[in-house]
C-alpha positions as CSV (number, residue, x, y, z in Angstrom):
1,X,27.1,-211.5,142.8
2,X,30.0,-211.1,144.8
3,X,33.4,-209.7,144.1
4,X,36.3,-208.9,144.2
5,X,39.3,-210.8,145.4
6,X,41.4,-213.6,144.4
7,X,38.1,-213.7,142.5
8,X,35.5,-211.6,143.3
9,X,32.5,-213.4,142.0
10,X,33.1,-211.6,140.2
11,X,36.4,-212.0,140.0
12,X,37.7,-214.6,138.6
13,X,40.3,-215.7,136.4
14,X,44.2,-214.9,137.1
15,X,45.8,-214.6,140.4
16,X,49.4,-213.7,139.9
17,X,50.2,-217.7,141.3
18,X,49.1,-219.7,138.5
19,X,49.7,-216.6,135.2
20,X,52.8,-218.1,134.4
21,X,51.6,-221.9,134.7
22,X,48.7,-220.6,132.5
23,X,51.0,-218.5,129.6
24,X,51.2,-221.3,127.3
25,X,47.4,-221.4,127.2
26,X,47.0,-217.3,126.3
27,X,45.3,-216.2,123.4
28,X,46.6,-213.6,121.1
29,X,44.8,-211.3,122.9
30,X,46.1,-211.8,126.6
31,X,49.8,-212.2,125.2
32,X,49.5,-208.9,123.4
33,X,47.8,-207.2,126.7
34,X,50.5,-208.2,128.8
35,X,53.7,-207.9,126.2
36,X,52.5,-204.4,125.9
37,X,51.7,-203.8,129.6
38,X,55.6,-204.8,130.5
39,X,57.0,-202.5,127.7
40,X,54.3,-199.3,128.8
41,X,55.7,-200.3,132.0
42,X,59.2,-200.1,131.8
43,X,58.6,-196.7,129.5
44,X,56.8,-195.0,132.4
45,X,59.2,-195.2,134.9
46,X,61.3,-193.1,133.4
47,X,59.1,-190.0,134.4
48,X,57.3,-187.9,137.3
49,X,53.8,-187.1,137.2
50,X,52.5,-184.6,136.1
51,X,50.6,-182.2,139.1
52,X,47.3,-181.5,138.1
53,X,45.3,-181.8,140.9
54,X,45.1,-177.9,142.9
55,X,45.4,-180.6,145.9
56,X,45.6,-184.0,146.7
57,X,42.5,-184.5,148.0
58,X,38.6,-185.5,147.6
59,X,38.1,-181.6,147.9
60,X,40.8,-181.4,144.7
61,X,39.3,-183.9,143.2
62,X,35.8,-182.2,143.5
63,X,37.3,-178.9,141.8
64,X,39.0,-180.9,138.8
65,X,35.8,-182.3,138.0
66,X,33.9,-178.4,138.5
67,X,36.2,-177.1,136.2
68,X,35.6,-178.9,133.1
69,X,39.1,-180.6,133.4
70,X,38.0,-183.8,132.9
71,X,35.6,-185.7,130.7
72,X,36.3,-189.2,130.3
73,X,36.2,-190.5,133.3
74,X,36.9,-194.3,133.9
75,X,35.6,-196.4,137.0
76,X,36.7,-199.7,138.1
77,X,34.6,-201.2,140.5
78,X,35.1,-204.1,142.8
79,X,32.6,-206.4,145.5
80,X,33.0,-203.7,147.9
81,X,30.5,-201.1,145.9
82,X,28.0,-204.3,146.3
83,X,28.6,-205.2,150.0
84,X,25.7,-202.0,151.2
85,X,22.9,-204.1,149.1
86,X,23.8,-207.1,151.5
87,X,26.1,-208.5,148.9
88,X,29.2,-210.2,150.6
89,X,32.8,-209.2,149.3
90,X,35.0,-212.2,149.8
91,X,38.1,-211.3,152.1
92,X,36.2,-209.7,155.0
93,X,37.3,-211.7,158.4
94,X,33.7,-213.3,159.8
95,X,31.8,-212.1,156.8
96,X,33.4,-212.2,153.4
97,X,32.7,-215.4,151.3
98,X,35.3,-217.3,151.3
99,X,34.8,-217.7,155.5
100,X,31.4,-219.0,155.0
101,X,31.7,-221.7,152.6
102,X,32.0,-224.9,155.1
103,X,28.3,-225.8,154.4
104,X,30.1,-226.8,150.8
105,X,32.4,-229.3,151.7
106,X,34.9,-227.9,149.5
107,X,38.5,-228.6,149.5
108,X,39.5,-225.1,149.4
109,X,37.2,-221.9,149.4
110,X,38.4,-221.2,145.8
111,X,37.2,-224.3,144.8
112,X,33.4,-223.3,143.9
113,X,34.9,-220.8,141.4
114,X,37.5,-223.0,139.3
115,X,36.7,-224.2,136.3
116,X,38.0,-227.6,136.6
117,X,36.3,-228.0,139.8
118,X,33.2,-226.7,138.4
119,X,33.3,-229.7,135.0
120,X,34.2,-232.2,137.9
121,X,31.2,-231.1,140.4
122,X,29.2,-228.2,139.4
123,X,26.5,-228.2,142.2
124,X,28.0,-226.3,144.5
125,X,28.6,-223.4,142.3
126,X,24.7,-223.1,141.7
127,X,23.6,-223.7,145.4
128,X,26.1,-220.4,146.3
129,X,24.1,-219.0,142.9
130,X,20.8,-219.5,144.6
131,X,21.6,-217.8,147.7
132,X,23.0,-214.9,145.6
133,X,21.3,-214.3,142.9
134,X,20.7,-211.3,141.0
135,X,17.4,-210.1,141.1
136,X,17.2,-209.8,144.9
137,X,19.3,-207.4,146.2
138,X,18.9,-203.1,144.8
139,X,21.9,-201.1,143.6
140,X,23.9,-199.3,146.1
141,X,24.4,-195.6,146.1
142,X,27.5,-196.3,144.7
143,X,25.9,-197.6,141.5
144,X,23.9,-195.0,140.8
145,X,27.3,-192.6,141.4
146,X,28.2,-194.0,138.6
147,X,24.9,-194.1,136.7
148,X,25.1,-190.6,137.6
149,X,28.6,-189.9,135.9
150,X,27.3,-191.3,132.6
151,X,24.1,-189.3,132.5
152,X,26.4,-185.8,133.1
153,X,28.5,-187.0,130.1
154,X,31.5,-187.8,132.0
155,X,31.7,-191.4,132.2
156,X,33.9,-193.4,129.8
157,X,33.2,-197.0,130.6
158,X,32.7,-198.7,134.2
159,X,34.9,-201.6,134.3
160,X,33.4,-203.9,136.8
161,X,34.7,-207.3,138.0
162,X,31.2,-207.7,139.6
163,X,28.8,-210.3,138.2
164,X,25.8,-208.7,140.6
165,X,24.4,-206.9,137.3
166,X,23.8,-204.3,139.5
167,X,25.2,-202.3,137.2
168,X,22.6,-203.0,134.4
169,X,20.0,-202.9,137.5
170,X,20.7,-198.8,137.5
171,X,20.8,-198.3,133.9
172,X,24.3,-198.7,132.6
173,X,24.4,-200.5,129.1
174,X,26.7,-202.5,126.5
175,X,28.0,-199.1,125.9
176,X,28.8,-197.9,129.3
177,X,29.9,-201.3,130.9
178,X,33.2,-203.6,130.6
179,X,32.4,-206.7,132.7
180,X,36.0,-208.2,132.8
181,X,34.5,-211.2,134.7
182,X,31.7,-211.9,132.8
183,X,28.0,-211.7,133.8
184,X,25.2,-213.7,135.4
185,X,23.0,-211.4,132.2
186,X,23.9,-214.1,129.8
187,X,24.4,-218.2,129.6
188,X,25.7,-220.8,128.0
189,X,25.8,-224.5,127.2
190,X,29.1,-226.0,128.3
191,X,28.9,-228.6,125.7
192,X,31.5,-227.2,122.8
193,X,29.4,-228.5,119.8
194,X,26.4,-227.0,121.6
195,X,26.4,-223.5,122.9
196,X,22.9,-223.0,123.0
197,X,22.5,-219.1,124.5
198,X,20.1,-218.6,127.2
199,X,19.0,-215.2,129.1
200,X,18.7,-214.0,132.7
201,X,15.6,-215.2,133.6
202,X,15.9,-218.9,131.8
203,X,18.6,-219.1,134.2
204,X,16.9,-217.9,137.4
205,X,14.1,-220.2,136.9
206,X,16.4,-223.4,136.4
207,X,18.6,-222.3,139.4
208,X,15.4,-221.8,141.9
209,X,13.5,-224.9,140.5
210,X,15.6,-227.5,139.2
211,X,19.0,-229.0,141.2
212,X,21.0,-227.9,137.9
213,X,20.6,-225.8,134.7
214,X,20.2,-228.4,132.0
215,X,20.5,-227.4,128.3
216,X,16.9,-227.8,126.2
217,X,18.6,-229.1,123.5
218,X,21.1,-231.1,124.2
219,X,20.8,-231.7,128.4
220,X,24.7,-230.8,129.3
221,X,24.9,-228.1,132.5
222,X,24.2,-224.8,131.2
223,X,26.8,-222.1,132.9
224,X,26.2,-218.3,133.5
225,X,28.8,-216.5,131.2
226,X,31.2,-215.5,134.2
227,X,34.4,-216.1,134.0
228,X,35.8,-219.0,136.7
229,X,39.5,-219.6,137.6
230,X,41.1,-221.0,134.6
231,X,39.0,-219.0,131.9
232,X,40.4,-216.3,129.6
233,X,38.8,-212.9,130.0
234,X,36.3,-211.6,127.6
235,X,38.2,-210.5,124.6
236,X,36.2,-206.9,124.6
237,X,37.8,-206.3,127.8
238,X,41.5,-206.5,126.2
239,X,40.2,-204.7,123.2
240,X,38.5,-201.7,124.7
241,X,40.9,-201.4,127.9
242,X,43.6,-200.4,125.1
243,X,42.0,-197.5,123.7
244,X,40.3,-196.5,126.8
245,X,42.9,-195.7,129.5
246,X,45.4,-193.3,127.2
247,X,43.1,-191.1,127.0
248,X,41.3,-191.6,130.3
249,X,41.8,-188.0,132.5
250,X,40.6,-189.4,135.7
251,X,40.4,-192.7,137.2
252,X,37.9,-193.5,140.4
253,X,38.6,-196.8,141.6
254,X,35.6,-197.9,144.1
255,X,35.6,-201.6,146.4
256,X,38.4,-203.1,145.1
257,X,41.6,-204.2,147.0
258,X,43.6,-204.9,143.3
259,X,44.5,-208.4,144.0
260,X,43.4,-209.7,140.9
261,X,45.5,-209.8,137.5
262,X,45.5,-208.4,135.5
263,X,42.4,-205.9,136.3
264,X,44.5,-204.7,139.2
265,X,47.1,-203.7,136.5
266,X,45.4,-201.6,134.5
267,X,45.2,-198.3,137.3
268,X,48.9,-198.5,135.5
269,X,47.5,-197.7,131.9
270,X,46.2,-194.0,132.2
271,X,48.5,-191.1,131.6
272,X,50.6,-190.0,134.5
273,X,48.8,-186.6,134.3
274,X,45.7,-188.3,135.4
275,X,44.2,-188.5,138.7
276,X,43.4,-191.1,140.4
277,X,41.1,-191.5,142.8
278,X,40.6,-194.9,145.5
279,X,37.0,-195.1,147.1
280,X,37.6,-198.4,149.6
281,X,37.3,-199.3,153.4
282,X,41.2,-199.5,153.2
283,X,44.1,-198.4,151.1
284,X,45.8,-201.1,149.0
285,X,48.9,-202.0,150.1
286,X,51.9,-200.9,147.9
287,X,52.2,-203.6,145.0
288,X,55.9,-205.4,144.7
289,X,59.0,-204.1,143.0
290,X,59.4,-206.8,140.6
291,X,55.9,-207.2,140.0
292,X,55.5,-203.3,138.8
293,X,58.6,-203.4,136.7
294,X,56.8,-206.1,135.4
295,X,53.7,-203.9,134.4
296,X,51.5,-206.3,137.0
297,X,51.5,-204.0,139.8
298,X,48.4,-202.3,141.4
299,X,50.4,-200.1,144.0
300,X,49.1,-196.4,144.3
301,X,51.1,-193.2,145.1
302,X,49.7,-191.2,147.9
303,X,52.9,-189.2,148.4
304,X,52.7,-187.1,144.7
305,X,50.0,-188.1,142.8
306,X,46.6,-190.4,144.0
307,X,43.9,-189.6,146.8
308,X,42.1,-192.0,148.9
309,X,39.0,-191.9,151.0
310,X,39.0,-194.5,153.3
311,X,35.5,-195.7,154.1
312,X,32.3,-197.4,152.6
313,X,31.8,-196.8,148.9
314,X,28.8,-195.2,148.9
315,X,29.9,-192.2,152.1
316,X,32.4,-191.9,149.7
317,X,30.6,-191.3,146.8
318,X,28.2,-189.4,148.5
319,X,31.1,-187.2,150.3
320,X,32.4,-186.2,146.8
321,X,28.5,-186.0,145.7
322,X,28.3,-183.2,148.1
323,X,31.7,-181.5,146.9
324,X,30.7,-181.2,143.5
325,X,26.5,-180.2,144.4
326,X,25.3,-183.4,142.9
327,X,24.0,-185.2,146.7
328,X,20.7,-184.2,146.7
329,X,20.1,-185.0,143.5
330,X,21.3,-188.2,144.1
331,X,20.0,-189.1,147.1
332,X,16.6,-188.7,145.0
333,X,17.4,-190.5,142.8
334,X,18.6,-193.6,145.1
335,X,15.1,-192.8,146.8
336,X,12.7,-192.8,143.7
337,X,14.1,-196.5,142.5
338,X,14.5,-198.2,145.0
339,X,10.9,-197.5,145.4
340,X,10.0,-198.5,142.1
341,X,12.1,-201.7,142.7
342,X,10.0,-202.5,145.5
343,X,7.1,-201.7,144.1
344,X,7.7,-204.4,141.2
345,X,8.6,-206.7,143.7
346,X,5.6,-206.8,145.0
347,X,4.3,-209.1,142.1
348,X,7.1,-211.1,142.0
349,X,6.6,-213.4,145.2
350,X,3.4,-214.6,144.4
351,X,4.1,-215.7,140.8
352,X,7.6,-217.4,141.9
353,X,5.5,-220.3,144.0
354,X,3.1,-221.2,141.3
355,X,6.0,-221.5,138.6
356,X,7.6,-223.9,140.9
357,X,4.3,-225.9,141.3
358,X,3.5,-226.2,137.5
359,X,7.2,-227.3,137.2
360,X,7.6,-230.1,139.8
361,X,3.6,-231.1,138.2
362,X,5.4,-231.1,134.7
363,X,8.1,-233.7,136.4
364,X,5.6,-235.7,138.3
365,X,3.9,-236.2,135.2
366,X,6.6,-237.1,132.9
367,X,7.9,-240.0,136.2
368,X,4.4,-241.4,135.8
369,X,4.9,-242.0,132.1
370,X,8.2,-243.1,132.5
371,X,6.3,-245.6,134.9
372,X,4.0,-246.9,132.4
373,X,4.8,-250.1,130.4
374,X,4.8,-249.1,126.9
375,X,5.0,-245.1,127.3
């Protein structure tokens, strides 16, 4: 549900402190990714961009999407398209996450999402799951921005490092999304022999009845297929990342600071004749020297080539809405479901009570056999 970040609940995996401690443990995959990032790297500093924008700005932006200049658009989306649902991102001073995990008792605020952590005391984890949980919170104008994008035939992918599913709340499908940190949509057995696959809502009743999500067949902890600190990315995300951004021919990046490797990287993967576009409460701050020659920069030119609106996500989104003539239209359609999102939930409360009854009934009656000589 979160975001963003050194992991962004969505965010998980490789901060640029432990990559080369964690090198010897990359699959063929990641090794390729990032032997080929470093040699696209080095290749590209060689030239300028490319000036295709009539002017560096949302309004140029606007006017490159009008006239038909662009068609495969990419978006990579961060906690901070998710914070307007009520979704915390995790840097924020006072309200981000990681400032409000005392109640924990962790040893560190990273803690709850590392995966040797989570093996040694998983609890935690699904207490923050409980308070978070998909299912409770409705997609952000942001979200269906980008729903929006697909359904005018100009979307690419969405790479999101989100694990909110708000994504697949608006619409946006197997085709449309790359979740690079996995997703709360899906679950598995930890147990390695086991694997035992379980869905969305087998996991939200365990998580809001029982004190962990036990496995039916063999009774290990059952884990939401996110991916934790110390967890290789999914391999589609390596795999469709390098046919995607050569030919991407503009880039919006929304709620995302690009701290976190190597998503933040791949803003260096599209052509320099493509735009790029930032959508976030601040701009990033220019990436290291080393690090870009490296190909693991995230830094963003705002002297020759990229644009920025600095603000909430969704004025954004609605700001360049109105540039291209598409705001109404989505301010309906924002309108229209989250009315039919509340209208569902109408049902839902009642039922919720009731399946928590006949559950905790199910356990008292197993304790009184247990109880029973000879049962």
């Amino acid at each position: 549900m979160i975001q963003e970040d050194k992991y962004d609940y969505s965010t998980c995996i490789v901060d640029l402190d432990s990559q080369v401690e964690a090198s010897e443990g990359l699959d063929v995959s990641e090794m390729d990714f990032l032997r080929n990032l470093l040699s696209r790297s080095l290749d590209l500093q060689q030239s300028d961009a490319e000036q295709v924008l009539e002017e560096r700005s949302l309004q140029g932006i606007a006017k490159y999407i009008l006239n038909k200049k662009c068609e495969r658009i990419i978006c990579m989306v961060g906690a901070g398209i998710s914070t307007s649902a009520g979704i915390p991102d995790f840097r924020s001073p006072g309200t981000g996450l990681y400032h409000n995990l005392q109640k924990y008792d962790l040893p560190y605020p990273e803690a709850i999402f590392e995966m040797d952590y989570f093996q040694q005391n998983p609890e935690p984890f699904f207490a923050l799951a409980k308070e978070l949980y998909p299912g409770q919170f409705k997609p952000t104008v942001s979200h269906y921005f980008i729903r929006m994008l697909r359904d005018k035939g100009l979307l690419l992918h969405c790479y999101t490092q989100n694990i909110d599913t708000l994504e697949r709340v608006v619409g946006l499908t197997d085709d449309d999304l790359i979740e690079a940190h996995g997703t709360f949509y899906t679950s598995h057995c930890t147990k390695s022999e086991c694997r035992k696959q379980y869905n969305l809502d087998w996991m939200k009743t365990q998580i809001f009845t029982k004190p962990l999500p036990k496995c039916e067949q063999c009774d290990s902890v059952v884990k939401p297929d996110i991916v934790l600190f110390g967890e290789s990315l999914p391999h589609r995300f390596f795999a469709t990342m390098e046919s995607d951004f050569p030919k991407c021919d503009l880039l919006i990046i929304l709620g995302t600071s690009l701290q976190v490797q190597p998503f933040a990287s791949l803003i260096n993967r599209v052509p320099k004749s493509t735009p790029r576009l930032l959508i976030n409460k601040e701009v990033t701050h220019q990436g290291d020297s080393m690090m870009g020659l490296l190909g693991l920069g995230s830094s963003l030119d705002f002297d020759s080539r990229d644009v920025a609106f600095v603000g909430s996500c969704d004025d954004g989104c609605l700001a360049l809405a109105e540039l291209l003539g598409w705001k109404e239209e989505l301010e309906e359609i924002v309108k229209k479901e989250h009315a039919l999102i509340d209208s569902r939930a109408k049902d839902t409360p009642a039922s919720a009570p009731e399946e928590k009854r006949e559950d905790q009934e199910v356990e008292r009656e197993m304790e009184e056999k247990a109880e029973k000589p000879g049962v």
